[in-house]
N, C-alpha and C positions, 0 to 999 in steps of 0.2 A: 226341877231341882230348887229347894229352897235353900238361900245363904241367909247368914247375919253379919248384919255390921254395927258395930258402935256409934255411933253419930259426934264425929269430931268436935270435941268441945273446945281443947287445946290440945297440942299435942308437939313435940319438940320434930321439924321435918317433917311433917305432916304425914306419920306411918300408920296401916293400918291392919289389921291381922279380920281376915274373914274366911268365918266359921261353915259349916256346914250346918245341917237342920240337927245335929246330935253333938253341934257345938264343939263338934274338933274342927283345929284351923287346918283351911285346904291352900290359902293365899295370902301372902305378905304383898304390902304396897310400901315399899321405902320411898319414903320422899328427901330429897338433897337439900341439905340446910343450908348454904348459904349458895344460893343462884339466883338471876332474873329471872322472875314468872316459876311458876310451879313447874317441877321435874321428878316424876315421878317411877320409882320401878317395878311394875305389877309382876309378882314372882312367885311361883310356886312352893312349895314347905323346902325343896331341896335348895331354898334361891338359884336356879332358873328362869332368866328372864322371860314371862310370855309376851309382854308387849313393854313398852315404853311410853309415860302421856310427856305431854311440854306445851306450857301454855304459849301462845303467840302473845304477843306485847305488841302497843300502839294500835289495838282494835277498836272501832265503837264499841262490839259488845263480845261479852268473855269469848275467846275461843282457842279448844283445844286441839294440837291434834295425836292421835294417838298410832307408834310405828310397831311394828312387828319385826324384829331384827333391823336393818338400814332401811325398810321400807316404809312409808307414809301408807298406812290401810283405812284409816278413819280420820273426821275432822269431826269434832263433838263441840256444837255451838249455841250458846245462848241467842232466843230469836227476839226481836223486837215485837214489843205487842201492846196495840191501847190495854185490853181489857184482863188478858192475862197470860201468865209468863209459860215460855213455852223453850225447849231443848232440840238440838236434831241432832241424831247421830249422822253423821254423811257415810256412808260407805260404798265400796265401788258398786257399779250396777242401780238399777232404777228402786232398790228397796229398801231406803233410807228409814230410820227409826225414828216419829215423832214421839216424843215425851211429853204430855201434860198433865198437871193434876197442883196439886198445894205443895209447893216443895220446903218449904218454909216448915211446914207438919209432917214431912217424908209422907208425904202419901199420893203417889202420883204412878201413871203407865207408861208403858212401851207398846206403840203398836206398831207394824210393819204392813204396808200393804191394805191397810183397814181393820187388820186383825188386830188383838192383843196378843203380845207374848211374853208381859212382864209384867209385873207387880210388885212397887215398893210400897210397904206399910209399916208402919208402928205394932200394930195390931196384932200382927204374929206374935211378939214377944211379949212379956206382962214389962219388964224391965220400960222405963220413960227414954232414957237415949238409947236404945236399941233398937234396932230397925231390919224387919225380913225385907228380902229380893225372891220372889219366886218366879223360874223362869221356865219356860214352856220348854219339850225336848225339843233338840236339831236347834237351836239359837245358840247364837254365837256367846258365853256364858262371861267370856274373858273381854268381850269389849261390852257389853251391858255393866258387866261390875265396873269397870273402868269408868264408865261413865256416871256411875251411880255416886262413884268416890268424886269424879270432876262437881256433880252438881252439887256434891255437900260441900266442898270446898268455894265454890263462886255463890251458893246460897248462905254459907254458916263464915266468909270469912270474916264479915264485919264484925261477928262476936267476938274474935281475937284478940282485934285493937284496940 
């Protein structure tokens, strides 16, 4: 399934509407305007929560994590790296999602296992702040997008300031 997202330039509450590949929106992310650490609502068109992000504060390096009704399902973390910048999705069980690629350019993977199952590119769209997500069947679609919104957020928020 391929999505699109905007690439946060500014935005008041950090909200974000993502589209489908025929560009109707399938998913709001309302983000809380005045709270500590990013608080965000990943929602369906009906506003239906499907998950909940919230960043953790006083970490070395960004980390989210992301609930599904009262439960804690994922920790989505920026990894320490000489050479180059690297994401993990945590999720329960042995098959955590590493992310790398230029994220600075949205153009980076998801693999699981060794595999790939994602792809954020520019490239999809002609549009310059646009950006595809294509994601493999049977993947989790709602915490890859989640994540995809945490890493434009910890990658794009020095632009803000």
């Amino acid at each position: 399934m391929r999505y699109m997202l905007k690439q946060k330039i500014w935005s008041w509450g950090d909200d974000y509407v993502i589209r489908d590949a025929h560009e109707e929106p399938v998913f709001l992310v309302d983000g809380k305007v005045f709270s500590w650490g990013d608080k965000l609502s990943f929602q369906d068109m009906d506003g239906s929560e499907l998950a909940f992000i919230s960043q953790k504060l006083l970490t070395f390096m960004p980390k989210y994590e992301l609930y599904r009704g009262e439960h804690l399902f994922a920790e989505i973390k920026k990894e320490w790296s000489w050479f180059k910048c690297k994401f993990t999705l945590d999720v329960p069980g042995p098959n955590d999602y590493e992310i790398t690629g230029s994220f600075w350019d949205m153009e980076y993977e998801f693999k699981r296992s060794g595999r790939r199952v994602a792809v954020v590119s520019k490239r999809f769209w002609s549009w310059s702040d646009t950006y595809g997500v294509d994601i493999t069947p049977r993947e989790d679609d709602v915490a890859i997008l989640a994540t995809v919104v945490v890493i434009d957020l910890v990658c794009h928020d020095d632009d803000n300031d």
